[in-house]
Backbone as CSV, one residue per row, in Angstrom:
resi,resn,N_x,N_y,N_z,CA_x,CA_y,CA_z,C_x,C_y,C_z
1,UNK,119.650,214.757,282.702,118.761,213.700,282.329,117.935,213.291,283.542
2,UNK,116.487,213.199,283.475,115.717,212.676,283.968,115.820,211.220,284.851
3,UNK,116.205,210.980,285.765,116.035,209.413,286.279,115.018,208.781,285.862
4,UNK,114.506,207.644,285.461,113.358,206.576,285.620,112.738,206.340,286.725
5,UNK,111.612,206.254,286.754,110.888,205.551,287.510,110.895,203.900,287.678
6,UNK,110.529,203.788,288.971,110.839,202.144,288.732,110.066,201.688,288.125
7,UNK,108.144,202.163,287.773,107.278,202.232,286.839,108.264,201.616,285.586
8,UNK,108.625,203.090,285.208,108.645,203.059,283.581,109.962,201.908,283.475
9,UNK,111.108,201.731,284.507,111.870,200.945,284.385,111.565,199.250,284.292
10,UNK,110.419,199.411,284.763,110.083,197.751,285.171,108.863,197.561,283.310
11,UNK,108.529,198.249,283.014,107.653,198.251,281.910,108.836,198.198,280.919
12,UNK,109.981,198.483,280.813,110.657,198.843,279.533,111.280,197.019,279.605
13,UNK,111.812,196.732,280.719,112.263,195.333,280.863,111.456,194.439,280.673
14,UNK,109.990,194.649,280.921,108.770,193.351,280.532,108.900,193.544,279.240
15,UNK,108.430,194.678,278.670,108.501,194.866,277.191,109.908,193.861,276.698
16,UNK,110.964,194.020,277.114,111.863,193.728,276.308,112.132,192.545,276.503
17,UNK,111.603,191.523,277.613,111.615,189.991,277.949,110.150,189.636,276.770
18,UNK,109.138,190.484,276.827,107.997,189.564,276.345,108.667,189.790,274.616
19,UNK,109.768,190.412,274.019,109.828,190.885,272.485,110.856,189.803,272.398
20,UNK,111.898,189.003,273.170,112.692,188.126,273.374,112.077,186.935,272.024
21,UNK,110.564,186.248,273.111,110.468,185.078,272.330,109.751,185.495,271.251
22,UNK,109.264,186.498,271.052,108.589,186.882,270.091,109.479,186.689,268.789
23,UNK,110.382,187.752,268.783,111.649,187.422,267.397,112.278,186.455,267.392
24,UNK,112.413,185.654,269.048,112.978,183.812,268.610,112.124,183.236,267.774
25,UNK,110.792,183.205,268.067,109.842,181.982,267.613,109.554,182.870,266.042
26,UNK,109.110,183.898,265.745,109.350,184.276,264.557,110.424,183.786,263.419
27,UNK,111.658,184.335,264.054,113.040,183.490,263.071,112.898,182.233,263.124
28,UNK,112.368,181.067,264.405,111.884,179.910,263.618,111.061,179.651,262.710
29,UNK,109.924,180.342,262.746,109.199,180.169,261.796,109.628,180.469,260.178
30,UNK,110.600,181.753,260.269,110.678,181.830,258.774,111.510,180.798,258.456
31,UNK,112.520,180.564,259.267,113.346,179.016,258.348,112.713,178.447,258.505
32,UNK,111.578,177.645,259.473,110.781,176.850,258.733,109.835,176.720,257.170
33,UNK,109.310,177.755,257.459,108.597,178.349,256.008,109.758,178.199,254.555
34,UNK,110.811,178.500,255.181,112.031,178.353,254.096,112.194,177.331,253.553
35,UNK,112.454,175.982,254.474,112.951,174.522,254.091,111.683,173.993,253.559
36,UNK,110.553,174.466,254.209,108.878,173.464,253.565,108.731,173.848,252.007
37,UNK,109.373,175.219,252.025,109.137,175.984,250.574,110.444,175.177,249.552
38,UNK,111.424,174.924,249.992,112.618,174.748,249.509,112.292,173.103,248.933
39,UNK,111.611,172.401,250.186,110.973,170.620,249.812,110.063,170.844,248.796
40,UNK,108.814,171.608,248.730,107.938,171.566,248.180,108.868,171.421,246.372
41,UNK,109.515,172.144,246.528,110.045,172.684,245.354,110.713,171.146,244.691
42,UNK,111.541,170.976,245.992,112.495,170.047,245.519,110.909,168.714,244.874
43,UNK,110.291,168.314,245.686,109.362,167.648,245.284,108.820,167.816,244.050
44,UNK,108.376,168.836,243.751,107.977,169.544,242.770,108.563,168.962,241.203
45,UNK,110.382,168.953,241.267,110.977,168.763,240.337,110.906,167.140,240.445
46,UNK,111.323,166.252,241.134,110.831,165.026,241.542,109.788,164.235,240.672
47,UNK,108.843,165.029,240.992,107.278,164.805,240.223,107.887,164.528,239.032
48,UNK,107.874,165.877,238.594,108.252,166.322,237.091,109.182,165.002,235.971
49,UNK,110.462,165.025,237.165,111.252,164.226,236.209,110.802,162.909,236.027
50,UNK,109.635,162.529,236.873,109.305,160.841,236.966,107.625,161.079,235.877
51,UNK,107.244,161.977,235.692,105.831,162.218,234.721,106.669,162.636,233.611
52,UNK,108.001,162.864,233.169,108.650,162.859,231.749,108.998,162.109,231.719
53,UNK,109.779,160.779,232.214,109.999,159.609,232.186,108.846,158.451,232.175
54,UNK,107.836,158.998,232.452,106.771,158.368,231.963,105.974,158.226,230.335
55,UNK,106.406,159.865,230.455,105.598,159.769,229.349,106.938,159.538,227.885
56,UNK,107.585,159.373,228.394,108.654,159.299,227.212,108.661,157.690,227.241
57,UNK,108.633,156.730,227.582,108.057,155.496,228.126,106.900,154.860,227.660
58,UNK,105.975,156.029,227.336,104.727,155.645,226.985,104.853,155.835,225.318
59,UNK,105.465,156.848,225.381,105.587,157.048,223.565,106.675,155.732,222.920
60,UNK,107.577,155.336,223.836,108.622,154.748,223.198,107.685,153.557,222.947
61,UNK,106.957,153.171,224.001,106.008,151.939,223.525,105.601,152.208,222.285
62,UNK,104.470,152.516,222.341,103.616,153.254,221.434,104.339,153.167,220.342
63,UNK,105.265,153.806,220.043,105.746,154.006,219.009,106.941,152.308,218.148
64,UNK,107.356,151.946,219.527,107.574,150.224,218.821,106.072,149.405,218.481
65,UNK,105.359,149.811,219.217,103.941,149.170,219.180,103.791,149.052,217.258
66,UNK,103.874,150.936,216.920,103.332,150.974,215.577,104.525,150.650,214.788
67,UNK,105.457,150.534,215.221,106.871,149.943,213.908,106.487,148.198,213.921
68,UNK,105.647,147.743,215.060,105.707,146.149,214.819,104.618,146.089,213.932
69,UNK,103.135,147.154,214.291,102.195,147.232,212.975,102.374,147.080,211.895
70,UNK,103.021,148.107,211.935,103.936,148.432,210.665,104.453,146.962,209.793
71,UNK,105.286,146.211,210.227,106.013,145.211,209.815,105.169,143.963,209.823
72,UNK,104.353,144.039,210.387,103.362,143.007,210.002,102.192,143.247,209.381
73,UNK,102.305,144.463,208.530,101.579,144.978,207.932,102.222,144.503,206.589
74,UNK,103.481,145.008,206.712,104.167,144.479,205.157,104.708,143.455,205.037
75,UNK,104.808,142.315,206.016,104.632,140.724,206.263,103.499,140.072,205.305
76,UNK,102.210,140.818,205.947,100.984,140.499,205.246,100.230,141.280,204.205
77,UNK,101.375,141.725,203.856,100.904,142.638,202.266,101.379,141.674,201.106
78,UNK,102.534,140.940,201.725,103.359,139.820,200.613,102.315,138.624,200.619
79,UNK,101.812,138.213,201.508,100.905,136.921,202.028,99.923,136.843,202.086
80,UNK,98.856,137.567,201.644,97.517,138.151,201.758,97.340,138.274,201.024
81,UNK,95.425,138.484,200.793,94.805,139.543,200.160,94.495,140.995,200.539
82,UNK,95.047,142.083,199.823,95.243,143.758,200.588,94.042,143.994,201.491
83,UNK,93.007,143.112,201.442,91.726,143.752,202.529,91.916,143.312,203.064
84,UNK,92.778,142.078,203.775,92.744,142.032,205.557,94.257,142.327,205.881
85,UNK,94.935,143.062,205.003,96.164,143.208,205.812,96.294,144.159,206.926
86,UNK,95.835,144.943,207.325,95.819,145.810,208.716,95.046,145.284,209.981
87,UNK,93.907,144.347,209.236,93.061,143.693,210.463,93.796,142.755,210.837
88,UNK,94.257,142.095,210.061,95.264,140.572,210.131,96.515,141.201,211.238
89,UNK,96.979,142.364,211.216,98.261,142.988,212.096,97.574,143.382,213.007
90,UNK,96.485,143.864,213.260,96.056,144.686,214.012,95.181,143.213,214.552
91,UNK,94.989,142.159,214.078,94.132,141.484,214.922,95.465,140.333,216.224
92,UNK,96.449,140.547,215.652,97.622,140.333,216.706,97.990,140.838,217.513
93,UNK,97.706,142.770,217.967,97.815,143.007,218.678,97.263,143.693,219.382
94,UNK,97.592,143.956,220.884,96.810,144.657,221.738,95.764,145.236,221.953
95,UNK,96.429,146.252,220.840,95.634,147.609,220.003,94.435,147.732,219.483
96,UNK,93.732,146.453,219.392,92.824,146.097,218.457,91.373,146.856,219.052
97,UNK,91.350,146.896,220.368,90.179,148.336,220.510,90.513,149.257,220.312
98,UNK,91.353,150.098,220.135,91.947,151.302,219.543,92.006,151.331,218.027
99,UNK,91.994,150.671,217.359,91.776,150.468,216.088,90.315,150.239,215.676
100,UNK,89.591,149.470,216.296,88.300,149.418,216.145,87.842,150.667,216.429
101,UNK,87.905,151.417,217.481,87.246,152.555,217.625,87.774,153.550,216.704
102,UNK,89.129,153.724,215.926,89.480,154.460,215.184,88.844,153.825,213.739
103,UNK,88.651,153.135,213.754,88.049,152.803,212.290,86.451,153.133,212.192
104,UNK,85.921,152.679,213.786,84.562,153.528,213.500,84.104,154.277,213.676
105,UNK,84.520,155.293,213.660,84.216,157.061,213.280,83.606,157.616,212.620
């Protein structure tokens, strides 16, 4: 076998000091990239479960909203004359631009 030169000996050791931080700071980077990817995610679901809890929230309203319509609809079906019984419920609540605009279509 050939001896080395102190040349090629001193080039093989720079090489192998400058490849050191190279694959340190690399392997930081991919676990970093890992945990930002891993948050994003976790965030991700976060979102999610608080925009279905919203909107399940929004319907549950909504939907007591129209069972109280409802009941004061047939409150004032007994007590009325039948042409203002939906305006008469609907003029109690909230809703009443949403109804107006659904009625004028």
């Amino acid at each position: 076998m050939k001896p080395r030169t102190l040349r090629s000996h001193l080039t093989w050791i720079i090489a192998i000091i400058a490849l050191i931080p190279i694959v340190l700071l690399g392997s930081i980077q991919v676990v970093q990239i890992y945990q930002l990817s891993q948050e994003y995610t976790r965030n991700q679901l976060d979102s999610m479960k608080r925009m279905a809890d919203a909107v399940e929230t929004y319907v549950f309203y909504h939907r007591t909203a129209v069972e109280t319509i409802a009941a004061d609809i047939a409150f004032h079906a007994r007590s009325g004359p039948p042409a203002h019984h939906l305006s008469a419920a609907v003029g109690e609540w909230p809703f009443r631009r949403v109804y107006d605009a659904v009625r004028n279509r």
